[in-house]
TITIZA-843532 format. One record per residue (C-alpha): residue number from 1; x, y, z. Coordinates in steps of 0.25 Angstrom, whole numbers, plus 5000, padded with zeros to 4 digits. Layout:
REM TITIZA-843532
NUM,X,Y,Z
...
//
This chain:
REM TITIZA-843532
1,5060,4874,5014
2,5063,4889,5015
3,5066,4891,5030
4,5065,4906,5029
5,5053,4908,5022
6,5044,4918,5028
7,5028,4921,5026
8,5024,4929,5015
9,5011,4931,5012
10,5009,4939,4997
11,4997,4948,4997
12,4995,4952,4982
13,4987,4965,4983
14,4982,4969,4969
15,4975,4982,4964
16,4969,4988,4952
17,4973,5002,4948
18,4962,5006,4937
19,4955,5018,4939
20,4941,5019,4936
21,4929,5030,4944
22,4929,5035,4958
23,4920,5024,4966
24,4914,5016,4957
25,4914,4999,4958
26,4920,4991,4949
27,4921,4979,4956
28,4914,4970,4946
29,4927,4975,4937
30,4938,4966,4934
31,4950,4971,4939
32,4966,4970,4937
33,4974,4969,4950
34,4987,4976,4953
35,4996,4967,4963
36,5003,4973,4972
37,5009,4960,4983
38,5014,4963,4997
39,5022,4952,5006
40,5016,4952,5019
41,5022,4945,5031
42,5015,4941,5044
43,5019,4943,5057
44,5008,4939,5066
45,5006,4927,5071
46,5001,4913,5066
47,4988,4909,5075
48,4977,4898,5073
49,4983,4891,5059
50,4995,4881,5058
51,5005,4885,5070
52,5018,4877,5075
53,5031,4872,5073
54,5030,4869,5059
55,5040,4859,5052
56,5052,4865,5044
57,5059,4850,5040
58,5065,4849,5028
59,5070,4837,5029
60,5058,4827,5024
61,5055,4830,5011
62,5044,4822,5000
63,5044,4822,4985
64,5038,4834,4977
65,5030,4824,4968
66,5022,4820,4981
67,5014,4835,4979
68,5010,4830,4965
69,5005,4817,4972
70,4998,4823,4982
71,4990,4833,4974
72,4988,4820,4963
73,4981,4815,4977
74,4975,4828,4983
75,4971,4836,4969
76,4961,4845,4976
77,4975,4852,4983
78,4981,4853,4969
79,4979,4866,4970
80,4989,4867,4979
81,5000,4860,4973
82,5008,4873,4970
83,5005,4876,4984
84,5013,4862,4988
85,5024,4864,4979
86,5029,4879,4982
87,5029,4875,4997
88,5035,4861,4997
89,5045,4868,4988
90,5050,4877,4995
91,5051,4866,5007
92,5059,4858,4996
93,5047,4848,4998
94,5048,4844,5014
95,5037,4841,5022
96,5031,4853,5029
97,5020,4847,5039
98,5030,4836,5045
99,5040,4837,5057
100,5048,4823,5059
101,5036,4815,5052
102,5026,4820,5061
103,5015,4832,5056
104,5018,4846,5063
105,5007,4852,5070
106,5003,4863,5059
107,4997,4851,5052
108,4986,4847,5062
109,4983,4862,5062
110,4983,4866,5045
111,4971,4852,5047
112,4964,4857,5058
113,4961,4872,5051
114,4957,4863,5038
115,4950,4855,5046
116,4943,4869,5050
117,4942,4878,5038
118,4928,4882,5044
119,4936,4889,5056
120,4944,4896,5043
121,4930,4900,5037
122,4931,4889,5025
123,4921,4881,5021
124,4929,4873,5010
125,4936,4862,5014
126,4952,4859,5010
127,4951,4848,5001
128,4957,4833,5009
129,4956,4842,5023
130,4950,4827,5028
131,4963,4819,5021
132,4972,4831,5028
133,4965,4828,5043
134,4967,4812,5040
135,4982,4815,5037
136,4984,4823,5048
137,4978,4813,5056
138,4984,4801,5050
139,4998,4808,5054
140,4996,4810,5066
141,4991,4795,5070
142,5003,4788,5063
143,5012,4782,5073
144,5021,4776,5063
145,5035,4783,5061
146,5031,4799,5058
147,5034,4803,5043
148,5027,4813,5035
149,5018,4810,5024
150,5017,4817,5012
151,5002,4819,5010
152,4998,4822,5024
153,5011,4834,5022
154,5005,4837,5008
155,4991,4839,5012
156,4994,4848,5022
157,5001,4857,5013
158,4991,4858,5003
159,4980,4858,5014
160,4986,4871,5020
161,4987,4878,5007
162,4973,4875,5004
163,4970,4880,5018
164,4979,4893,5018
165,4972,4896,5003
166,4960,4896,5010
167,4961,4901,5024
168,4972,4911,5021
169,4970,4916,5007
170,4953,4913,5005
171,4945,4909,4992
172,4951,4913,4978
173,4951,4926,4972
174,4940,4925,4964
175,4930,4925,4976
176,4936,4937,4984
177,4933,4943,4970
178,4919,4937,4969
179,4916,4944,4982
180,4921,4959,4978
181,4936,4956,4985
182,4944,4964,4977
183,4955,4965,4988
184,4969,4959,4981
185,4969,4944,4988
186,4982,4942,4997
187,4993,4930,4991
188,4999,4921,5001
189,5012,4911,4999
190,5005,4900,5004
191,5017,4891,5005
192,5027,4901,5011
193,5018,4903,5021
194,5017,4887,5023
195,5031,4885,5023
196,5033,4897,5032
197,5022,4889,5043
198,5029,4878,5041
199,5043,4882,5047
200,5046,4876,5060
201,5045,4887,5070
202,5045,4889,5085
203,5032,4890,5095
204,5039,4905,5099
205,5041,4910,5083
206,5027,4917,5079
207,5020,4912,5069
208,5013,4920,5056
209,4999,4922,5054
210,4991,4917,5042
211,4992,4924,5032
212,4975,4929,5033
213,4972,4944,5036
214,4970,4945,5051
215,4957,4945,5052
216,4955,4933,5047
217,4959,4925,5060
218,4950,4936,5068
219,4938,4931,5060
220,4941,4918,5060
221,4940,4918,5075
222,4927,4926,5075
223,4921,4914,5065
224,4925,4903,5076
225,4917,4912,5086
226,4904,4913,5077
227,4905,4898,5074
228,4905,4896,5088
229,4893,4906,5091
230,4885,4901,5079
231,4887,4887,5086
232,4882,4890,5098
233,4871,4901,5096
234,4858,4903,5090
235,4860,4916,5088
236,4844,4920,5087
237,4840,4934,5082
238,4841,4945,5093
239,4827,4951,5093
240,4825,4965,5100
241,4810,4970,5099
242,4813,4985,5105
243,4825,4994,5104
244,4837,4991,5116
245,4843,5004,5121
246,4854,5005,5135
247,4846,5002,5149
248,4835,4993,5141
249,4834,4976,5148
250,4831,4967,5138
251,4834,4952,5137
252,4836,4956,5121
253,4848,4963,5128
254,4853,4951,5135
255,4852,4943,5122
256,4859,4954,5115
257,4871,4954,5126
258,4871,4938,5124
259,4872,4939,5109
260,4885,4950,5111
261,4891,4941,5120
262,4892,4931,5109
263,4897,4941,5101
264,4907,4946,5110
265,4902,4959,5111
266,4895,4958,5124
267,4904,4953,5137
268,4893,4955,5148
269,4881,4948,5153
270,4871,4944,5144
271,4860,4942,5153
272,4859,4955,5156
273,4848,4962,5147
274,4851,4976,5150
275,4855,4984,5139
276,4869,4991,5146
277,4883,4999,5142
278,4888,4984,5140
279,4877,4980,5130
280,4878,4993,5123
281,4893,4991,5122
282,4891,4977,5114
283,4880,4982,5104
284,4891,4992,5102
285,4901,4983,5100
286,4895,4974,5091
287,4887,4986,5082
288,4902,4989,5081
289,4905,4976,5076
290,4895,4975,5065
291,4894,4990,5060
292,4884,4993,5067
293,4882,5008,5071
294,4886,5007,5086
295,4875,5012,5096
296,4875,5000,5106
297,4860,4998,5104
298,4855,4984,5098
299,4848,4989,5086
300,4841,4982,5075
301,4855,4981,5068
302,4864,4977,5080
303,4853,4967,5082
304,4853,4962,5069
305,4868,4960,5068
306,4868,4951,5081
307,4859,4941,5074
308,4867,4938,5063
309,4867,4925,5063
310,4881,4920,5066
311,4881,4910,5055
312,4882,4924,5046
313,4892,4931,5054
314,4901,4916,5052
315,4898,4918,5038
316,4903,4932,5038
317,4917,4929,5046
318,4920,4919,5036
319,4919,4927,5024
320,4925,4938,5030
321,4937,4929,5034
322,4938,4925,5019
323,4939,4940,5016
324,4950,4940,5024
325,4958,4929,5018
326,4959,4939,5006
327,4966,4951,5012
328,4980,4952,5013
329,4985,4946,5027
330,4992,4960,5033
331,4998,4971,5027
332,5010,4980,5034
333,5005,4994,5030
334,4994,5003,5029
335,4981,5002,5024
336,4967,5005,5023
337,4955,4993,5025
338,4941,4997,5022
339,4930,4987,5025
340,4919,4989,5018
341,4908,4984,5026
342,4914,4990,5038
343,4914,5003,5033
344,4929,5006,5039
345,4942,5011,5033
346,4953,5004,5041
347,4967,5010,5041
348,4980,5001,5044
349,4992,5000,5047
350,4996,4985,5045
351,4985,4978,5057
352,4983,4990,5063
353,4971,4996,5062
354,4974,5012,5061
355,4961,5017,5061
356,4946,5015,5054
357,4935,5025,5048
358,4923,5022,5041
359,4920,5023,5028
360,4908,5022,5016
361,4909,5012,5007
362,4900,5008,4994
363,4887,5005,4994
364,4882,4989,4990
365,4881,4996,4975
366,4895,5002,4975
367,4902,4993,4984
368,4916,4997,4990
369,4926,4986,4983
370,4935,4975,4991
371,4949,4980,4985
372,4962,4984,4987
373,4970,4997,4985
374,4981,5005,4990
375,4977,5022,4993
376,4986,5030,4985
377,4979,5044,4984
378,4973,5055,4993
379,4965,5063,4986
380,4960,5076,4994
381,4947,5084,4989
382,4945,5074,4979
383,4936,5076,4965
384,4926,5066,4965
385,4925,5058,4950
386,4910,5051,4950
387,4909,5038,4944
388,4902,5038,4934
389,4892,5025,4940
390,4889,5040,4950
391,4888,5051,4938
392,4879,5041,4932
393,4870,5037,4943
394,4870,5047,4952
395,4875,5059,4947
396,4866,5061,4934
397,4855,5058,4940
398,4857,5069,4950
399,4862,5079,4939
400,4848,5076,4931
401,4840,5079,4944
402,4849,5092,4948
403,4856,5099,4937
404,4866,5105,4949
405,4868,5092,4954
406,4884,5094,4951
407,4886,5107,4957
408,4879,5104,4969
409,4889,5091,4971
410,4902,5099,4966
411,4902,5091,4953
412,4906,5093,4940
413,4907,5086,4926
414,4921,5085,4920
415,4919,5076,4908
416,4911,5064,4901
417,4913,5049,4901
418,4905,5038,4898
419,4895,5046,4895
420,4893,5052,4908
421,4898,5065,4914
422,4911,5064,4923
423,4909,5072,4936
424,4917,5077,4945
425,4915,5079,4961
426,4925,5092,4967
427,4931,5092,4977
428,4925,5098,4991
429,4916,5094,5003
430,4905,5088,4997
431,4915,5078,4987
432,4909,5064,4988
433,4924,5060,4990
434,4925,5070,5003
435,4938,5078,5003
436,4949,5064,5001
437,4948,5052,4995
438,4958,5041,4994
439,4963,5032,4981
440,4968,5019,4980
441,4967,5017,4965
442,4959,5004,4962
443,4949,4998,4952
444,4938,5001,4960
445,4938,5015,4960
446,4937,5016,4976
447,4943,5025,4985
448,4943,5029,5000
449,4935,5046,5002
450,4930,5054,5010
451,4916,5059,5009
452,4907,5071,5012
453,4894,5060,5018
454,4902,5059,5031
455,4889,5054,5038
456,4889,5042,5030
457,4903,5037,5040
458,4894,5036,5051
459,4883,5025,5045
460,4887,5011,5050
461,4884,5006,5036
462,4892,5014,5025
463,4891,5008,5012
464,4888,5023,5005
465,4897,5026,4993
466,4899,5022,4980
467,4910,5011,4983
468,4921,5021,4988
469,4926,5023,5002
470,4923,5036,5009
471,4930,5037,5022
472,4926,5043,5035
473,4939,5048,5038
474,4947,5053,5025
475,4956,5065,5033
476,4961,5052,5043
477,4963,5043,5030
478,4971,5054,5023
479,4981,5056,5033
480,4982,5041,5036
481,4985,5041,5019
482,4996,5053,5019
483,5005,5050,5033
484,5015,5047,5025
485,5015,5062,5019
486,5018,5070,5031
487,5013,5083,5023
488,4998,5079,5024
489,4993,5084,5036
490,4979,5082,5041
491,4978,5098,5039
492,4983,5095,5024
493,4973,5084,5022
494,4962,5093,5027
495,4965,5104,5019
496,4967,5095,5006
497,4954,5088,5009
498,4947,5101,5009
499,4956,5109,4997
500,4946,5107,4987
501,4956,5103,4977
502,4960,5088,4974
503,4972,5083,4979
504,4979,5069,4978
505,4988,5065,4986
506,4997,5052,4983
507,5001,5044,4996
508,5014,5042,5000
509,5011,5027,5001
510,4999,5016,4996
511,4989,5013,5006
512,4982,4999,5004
513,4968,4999,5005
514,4959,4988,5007
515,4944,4988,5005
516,4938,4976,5012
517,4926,4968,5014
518,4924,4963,5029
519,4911,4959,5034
520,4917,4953,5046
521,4930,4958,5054
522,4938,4959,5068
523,4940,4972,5071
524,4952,4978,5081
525,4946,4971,5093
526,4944,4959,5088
527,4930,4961,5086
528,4921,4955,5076
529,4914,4964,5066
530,4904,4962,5056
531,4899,4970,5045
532,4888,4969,5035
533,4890,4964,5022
534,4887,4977,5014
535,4890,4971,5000
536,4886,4958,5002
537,4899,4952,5000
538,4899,4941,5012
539,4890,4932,5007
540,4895,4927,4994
541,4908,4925,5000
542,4903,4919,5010
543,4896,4908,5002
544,4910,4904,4994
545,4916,4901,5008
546,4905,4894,5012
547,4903,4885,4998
548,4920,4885,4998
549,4920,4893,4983
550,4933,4898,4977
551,4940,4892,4989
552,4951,4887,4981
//
């Protein structure tokens, strides 16, 4: 056994560096990934999993040969078998869930979560979960002389790396592919990371969390809360039959106040029916939640947001939990999140959220994609190249119909390819990129700008451009972009922005950039938000949880 081993966790982030057109979708493309790994360490601690003083013996050891007869017994976990050998290896083959004969604590609590893979979001059983729960019992009810047996001690090896597969990695690349997920899948040393749990340490030395993105444990609370709502409550339709507005008494009012309270988003009295401060407060706070603009009235689409049926939201928590068993588990720098159906840019530092903005995304027929990338360039009053899917579609069209059409946008033709002009936007005010835009080279052709429609930042549904990111606050985003340059100043950004001439600036240091699909999310205060599902992404994921698909 290697006593100083510590916890790595690998995450493998890969990217594609071909160019191809400004904004234009090629997600149905196969592409080539460039891997770039990190080694991330974690530092918080271990809650709800396999905690206690874990065995470090050495001393009692069994025969290698005993994997081969265990698999020859158990081939559904064959599978695992390299799995077995690395770790045991590295133990020089000494039992690892026995203390003086007797099973250590973590074993009860590795069966009772397999027992409860529904709590994980799982619907696929572990194959011999039953055969695990019987050796675990049988253990414990021996009052002979205590020694460990070499099945119930192989089982729950394999078990566990079944389990952490599953619960701390998610289904197989091919689906998170098959659902548009082109973010690079983080890597986990499953049997350092088992050894490491397995060393012997005190009640007063802090443990290490799972390696799962935060926000994985945060939903996973919210899921046992909805089960427990959906078990107790009918949750009929809330019908109002005229418009509420502050000072109105209602007993839809009460019903309201009683189905916030639920929720949590109400603390007061739900049998009072007047609409008051407290009332508006909770219809804001859950409009808030869900997207919604936030007037504190309990319009149509509030209203129809409360009567989701919780069996959906369950739905929804669960497949945005398996979402977030394919992101890396925490990174240490920098970086920029967008969430696509959130409409939000997030800025990081580590788990620090520095600040947000809202931001457009692509429309259903030129979808935002799910990817990875890392911003190398500022480019201040950019020329906008159009794709050619826009010169043919759009542009032409309009030429046939206005013979000025180019001068009036600033245009201007600078060649021919494929049969079809190649147009040019200039720089200026009325530029469809705004006066920045950001690049991260990718196969996409998908970049972060700003934009001249600034009233479009203040729809609560932004799902307007052609599968790039225009953002609401591009001057913020560059500085944020070039502090490491003590030269540009906010004055110099302006003036750059508004020069008139192209300028591209390369930054001191990569920024990772993840664009991310998350229907269902904890915000900062720990509140659940949901959004709609604007791609129509949740439900056939949903449905390969549920039937157990590409599980393995």
């Amino acid at each position: 056994m290697q006593n100083r081993l510590k916890p790595q966790y690998i995450i493998v982030f890969v990217l594609s560096v071909l160019i191809f057109s400004n904004c234009k979708n090629n997600s149905k493309k196969h592409y080539i990934y460039k891997a770039d790994s990190l080694k991330k360490k974690m530092a918080k601690e271990w809650t709800k999993t396999i905690p206690g003083n874990f065995s470090d013996q050495t001393e009692v050891v069994f025969d290698s040969t005993r994997i081969v007869t265990f698999l020859q017994s158990h081939p559904a976990l064959a599978l695992y078998e390299q799995d077995l050998r690395s770790f045991y290896r590295k133990r020089k083959f000494a039992y690892a869930w026995y203390e003086k004969g007797t099973l250590i604590e973590q074993a009860g609590n590795l069966n009772d979560r397999l027992m409860n893979l529904q709590n994980e979001g799982i619907y696929k059983g572990i194959p011999y979960q039953k055969d695990l729960d019987s050796l675990i019992f049988d253990n414990h009810s021996k009052t002979r002389v205590k020694k460990p047996d070499i099945g119930t001690e192989l089982m729950l090896t394999a078990q566990y790396f079944a389990f952490s597969k599953l619960a701390f990695r998610g289904m197989s690349d091919s689906v998170s592919r098959s659902v548009n997920w082109f973010l690079p899948r983080k890597k986990i040393a499953y049997d350092d990371y088992l050894d490491t749990l397995l060393k012997k340490t005190s009640k007063q030395t802090p443990a290490i969390s799972e390696p799962v993105y935060r926000q994985y444990d945060l939903l996973k609370s919210f899921l046992a809360k909805y089960r427990q709502l959906d078990a107790h409550e009918n949750w009929e339709p809330i019908i109002i039959s005229k418009k509420l507005k502050p000072g109105d008494s209602s007993a839809v009012v009460a019903r309201i106040k009683a189905r916030l309270y639920k929720l949590e988003d109400f603390k007061g009295d739900t049998l009072n029916n007047k609409f008051d401060d407290e009332f508006k407060a909770a219809i804001t706070q859950f409009q808030l939640r869900h997207g919604l603009s936030a007037d504190g009235l309990p319009g149509p689409g509030t209203i129809a947001e409360m009567n989701v049926p919780l069996k959906s939201r369950i739905k929804q928590i669960i497949v945005n939990m398996e979402r977030c068993r394919w992101l890396p588990v925490s990174l240490t720098t920098d970086y920029l999140a967008v969430n696509i159906p959130e409409f939000k840019l997030h800025v990081y530092h580590a788990d620090s959220l520095l600040w947000s903005c809202n931001v457009v995304v692509g429309q259903k027929v030129h979808q935002t994609v799910i990817f990875y990338g890392e911003m190398q360039y500022v480019v201040f009053s950019p020329y906008w190249n159009l794709p050619e899917s826009i010169v043919r579609n759009e542009v032409l069209p309009a030429m046939s119909s206005n013979p000025n059409y180019l001068n009036e946008h600033n245009m201007v033709i600078t060649g021919r390819e494929n049969g079809l002009p190649v147009i040019q936007q200039k720089p200026g005010p009325a530029n469809s990129l705004g006066l920045v835009k950001f690049l991260f080279p990718n196969s996409y052709s998908i970049y972060l700008h700003d934009t001249p429609s600034r009233s479009l930042f203040g729809e609560s549904s932004r799902a307007f451009s052609h599968g790039c990111i225009r953002v609401g606050e591009p001057v913020k985003l560059a500085s944020f972009l070039l502090k490491y340059d003590s030269t540009w100043t906010t004055s110099r950004i302006n003036k750059a922005m508004h020069l008139g001439k192209e300028q591209q600036v390369t930054l001191k240091q990569k920024m990772p950039v993840f664009i991310a699909y998350f229907t269902a999310f904890t915000d900062r205060n720990n509140l659940l938000n949901f959004r709609k599902d604007i791609y129509d992404r949740d439900e056939q994921l949903a449905s390969m949880i549920m039937s157990g698909s590409g599980q393995y």
